[in-house]
VEXFI-469442 format. One record per residue (C-alpha): residue in one letter; x, y, z. Coordinates in steps of 0.02 Angstrom, whole numbers. Each point is the difference from the previous one (the first is absolute). Example, Ala and Ser with C-alpha at 12.3 -4.5 7.8 and 13.67 -1.06 7.14 Angstrom:
BEGIN
> A  615  -225  390
> S  69  172  -33
//
This chain:
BEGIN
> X  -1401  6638  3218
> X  66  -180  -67
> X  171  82  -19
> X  -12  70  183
> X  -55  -144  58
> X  145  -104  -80
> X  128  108  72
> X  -64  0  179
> X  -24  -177  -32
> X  205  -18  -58
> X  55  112  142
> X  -49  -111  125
> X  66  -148  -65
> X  164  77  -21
> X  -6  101  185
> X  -33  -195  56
> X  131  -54  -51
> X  148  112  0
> X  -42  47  186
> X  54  -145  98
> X  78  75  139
> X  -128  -65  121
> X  10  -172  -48
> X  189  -27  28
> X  41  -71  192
> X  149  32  83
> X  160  64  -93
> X  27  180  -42
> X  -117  114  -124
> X  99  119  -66
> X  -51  168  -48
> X  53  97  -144
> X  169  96  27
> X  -3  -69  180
> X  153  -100  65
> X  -35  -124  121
> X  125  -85  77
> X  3  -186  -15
> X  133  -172  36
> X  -16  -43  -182
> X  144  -129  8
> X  -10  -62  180
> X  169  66  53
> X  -53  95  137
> X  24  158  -85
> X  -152  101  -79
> X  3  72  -160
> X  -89  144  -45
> X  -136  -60  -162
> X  -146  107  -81
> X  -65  33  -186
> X  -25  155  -80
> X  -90  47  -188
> X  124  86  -112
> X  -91  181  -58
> X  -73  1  -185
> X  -160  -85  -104
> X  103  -151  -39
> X  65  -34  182
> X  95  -131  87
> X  -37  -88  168
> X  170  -9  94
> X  55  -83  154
> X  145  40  83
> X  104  -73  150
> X  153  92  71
> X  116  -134  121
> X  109  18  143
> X  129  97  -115
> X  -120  136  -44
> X  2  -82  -197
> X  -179  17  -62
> X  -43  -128  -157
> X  -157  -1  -97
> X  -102  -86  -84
> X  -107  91  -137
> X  -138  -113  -59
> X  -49  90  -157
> X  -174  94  -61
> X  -116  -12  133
> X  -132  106  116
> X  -93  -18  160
> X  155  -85  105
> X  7  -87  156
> X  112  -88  91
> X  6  -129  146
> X  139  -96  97
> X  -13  -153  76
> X  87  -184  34
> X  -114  -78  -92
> X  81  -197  5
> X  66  22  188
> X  178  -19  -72
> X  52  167  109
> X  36  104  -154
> X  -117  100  -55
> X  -107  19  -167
> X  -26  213  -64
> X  -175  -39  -93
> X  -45  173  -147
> X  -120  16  -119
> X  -97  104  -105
> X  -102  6  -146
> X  146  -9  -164
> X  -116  70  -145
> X  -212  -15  -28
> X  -46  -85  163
> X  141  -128  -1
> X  81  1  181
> X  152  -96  25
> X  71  -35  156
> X  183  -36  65
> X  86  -101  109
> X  176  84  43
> X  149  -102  118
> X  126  115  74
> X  170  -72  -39
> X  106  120  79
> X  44  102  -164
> X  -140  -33  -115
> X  -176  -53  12
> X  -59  -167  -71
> X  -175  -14  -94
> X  -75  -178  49
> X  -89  -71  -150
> X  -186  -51  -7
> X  -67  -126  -94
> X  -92  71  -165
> X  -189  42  52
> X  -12  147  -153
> X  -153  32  -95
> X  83  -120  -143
> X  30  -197  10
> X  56  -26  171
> X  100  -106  109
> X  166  -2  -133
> X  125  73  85
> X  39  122  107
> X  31  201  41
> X  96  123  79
> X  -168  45  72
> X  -188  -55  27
> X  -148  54  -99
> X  -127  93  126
> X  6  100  138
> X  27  -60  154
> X  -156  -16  95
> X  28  -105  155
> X  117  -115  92
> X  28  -137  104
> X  186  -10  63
> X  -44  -146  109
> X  -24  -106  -169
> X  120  95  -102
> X  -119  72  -112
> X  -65  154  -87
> X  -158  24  -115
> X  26  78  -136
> X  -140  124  -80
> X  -11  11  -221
> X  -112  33  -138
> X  -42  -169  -101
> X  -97  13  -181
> X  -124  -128  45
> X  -192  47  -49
> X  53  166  51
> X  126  96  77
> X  26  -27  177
> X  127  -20  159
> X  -2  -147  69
> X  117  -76  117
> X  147  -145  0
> X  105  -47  148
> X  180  -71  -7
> X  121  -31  130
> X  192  26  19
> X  113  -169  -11
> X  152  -31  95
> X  72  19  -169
> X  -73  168  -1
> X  -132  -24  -117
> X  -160  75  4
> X  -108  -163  -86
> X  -179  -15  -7
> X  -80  -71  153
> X  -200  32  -28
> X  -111  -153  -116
> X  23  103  -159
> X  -135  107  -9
> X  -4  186  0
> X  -125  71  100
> X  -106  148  77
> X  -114  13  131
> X  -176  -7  -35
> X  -129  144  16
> X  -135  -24  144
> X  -165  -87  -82
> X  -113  163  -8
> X  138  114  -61
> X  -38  109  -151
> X  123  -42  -158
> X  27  119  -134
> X  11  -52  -180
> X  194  19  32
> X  -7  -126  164
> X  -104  -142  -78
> X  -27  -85  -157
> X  -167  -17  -83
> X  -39  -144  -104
> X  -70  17  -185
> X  19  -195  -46
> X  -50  -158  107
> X  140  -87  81
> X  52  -156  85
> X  75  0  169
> X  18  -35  172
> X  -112  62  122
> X  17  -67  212
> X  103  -139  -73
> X  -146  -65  -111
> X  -16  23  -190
> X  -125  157  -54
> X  15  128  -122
> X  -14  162  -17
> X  -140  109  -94
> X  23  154  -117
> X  -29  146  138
> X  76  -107  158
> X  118  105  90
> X  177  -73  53
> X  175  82  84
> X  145  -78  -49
> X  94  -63  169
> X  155  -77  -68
> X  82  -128  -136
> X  136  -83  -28
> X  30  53  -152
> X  -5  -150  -104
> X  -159  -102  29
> X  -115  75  118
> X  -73  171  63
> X  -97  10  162
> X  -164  133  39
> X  -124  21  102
> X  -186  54  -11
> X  -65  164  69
> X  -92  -115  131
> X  164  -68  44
> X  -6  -181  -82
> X  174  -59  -73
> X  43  -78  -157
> X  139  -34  -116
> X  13  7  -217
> X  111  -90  -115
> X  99  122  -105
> X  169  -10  -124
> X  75  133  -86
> X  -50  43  -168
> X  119  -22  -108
> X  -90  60  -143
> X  -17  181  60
> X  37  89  179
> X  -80  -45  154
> X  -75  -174  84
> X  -143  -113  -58
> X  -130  -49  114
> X  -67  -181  -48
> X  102  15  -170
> X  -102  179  -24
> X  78  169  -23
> X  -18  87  159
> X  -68  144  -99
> X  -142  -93  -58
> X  -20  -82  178
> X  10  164  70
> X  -77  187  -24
> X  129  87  65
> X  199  -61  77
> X  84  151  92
> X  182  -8  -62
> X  75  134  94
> X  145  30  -128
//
């Protein structure tokens, strides 16, 4: 039953996020093997754009444009499953950005941002937000799936798994530059939304304490006991990691990485001997 409960649990998460079709205003969704026909360059002339996944175990999530001369070009992004795809001007410049993603290998979803240029199409790059140390750098893509939009503030948020006190997607949002950048553009933080104070947690949704611990609790100091219940809401992966309480109260603990083994320390403790039980998916 644990194990069937974990997987229910996991399927969720994951349906959550890779299914952001709703969430997307305006623009184009684009359905598998479906051209639609879109101004990608502002020319006056539409182009015919769509995305297709090549056949096999191992395939490839493909988008494809064909222009005014009948030339199609692709773009082949590499392992992935579970595509999408979305257009949309999303920094009112008149051209327009062909958004894909899907999940590259073990629940890691990538997602693209792809400029028609006439005879090629141009990956934008997005500033590092990977399960590593991040901020150095960029890619030719953006870690997460994309999960909602906001083309009146040029942005997109972006939906990952982050080994914090568990395995979890959370959320960052970056915005596209006039450079054509996609930097970060939220306080830091990676975050999810909060269950509803009442709602039953599984061992595999909330962390049970084994060791007393120091924290924040409604922006006063508290700590809490072996037994207390908490849901991780977020960190920033450095210093802090936000949860609530099942009765809805918020609080915040001081973590670092542990350098002396894998995983995060809670107060300077082991999160195994802070915790009973963290879910790492994979």
């Amino acid at each position: 039953m644990k194990q069937l409960s974990w997987i229910m649990t996991l399927m969720l998460i994951l349906c959550a996020c890779a299914s952001a079709e709703a969430a997307l205003p305006g623009g184009v969704t684009l359905k598998e093997g479906e051209a639609a026909s879109v101004d990608l360059d502002g020319d006056g002339a539409a182009e015919e754009v769509r995305w297709v996944m090549t056949p096999g175990d191992y395939g490839a999530l493909v988008v494809e444009v064909t222009g005014a001369d009948g030339a199609t070009v692709r773009f082949e992004t590499g392992i992935a499953w579970g595509g999408n795809g979305w257009v949309a001007d999303l920094d009112g410049d008149g051209r327009m950005e062909i958004f894909a993603w899907g999940d590259v290998m073990s629940d890691d979803y990538y997602t693209w941002c792809l400029h028609w240029m006439g005879d090629r199409l141009a990956p934008a790059l997005f500033r590092d937000i990977e399960r590593g140390e991040n901020g150095e750098g960029y890619y030719k893509w953006g870690y997460g799936s994309l999960t909602a939009a906001d083309p009146d503030a040029g942005t997109v948020t972006l939906c990952g798994t982050q080994d914090v006190l568990g395995t979890y997607f959370v959320e960052r949002t970056l915005k596209l530059s006039p450079d054509g950048l996609f930097e970060i553009a939220d306080d830091g933080w990676w975050t999810r939304e909060a269950p509803a104070p009442g709602e039953e947690w599984d061992e595999y949704t909330g962390l049970t304490l084994k060791a007393e611990v120091p924290c924040t609790l409604d922006g006063k100091p508290a700590t809490l006991e072996p037994g207390d219940r908490i849901f991780i809401t977020g960190s920033d992966k450095r210093q802090q990691a936000a949860f609530v309480t099942p009765d809805g109260h918020a609080g915040t603990l001081d973590i670092d990485w542990n350098y002396d083994d894998w995983g995060w320390k809670v107060n300077d403790i082991p999160e195994s001997d802070v915790f009973e039980f963290v879910p790492y998916a994979d």
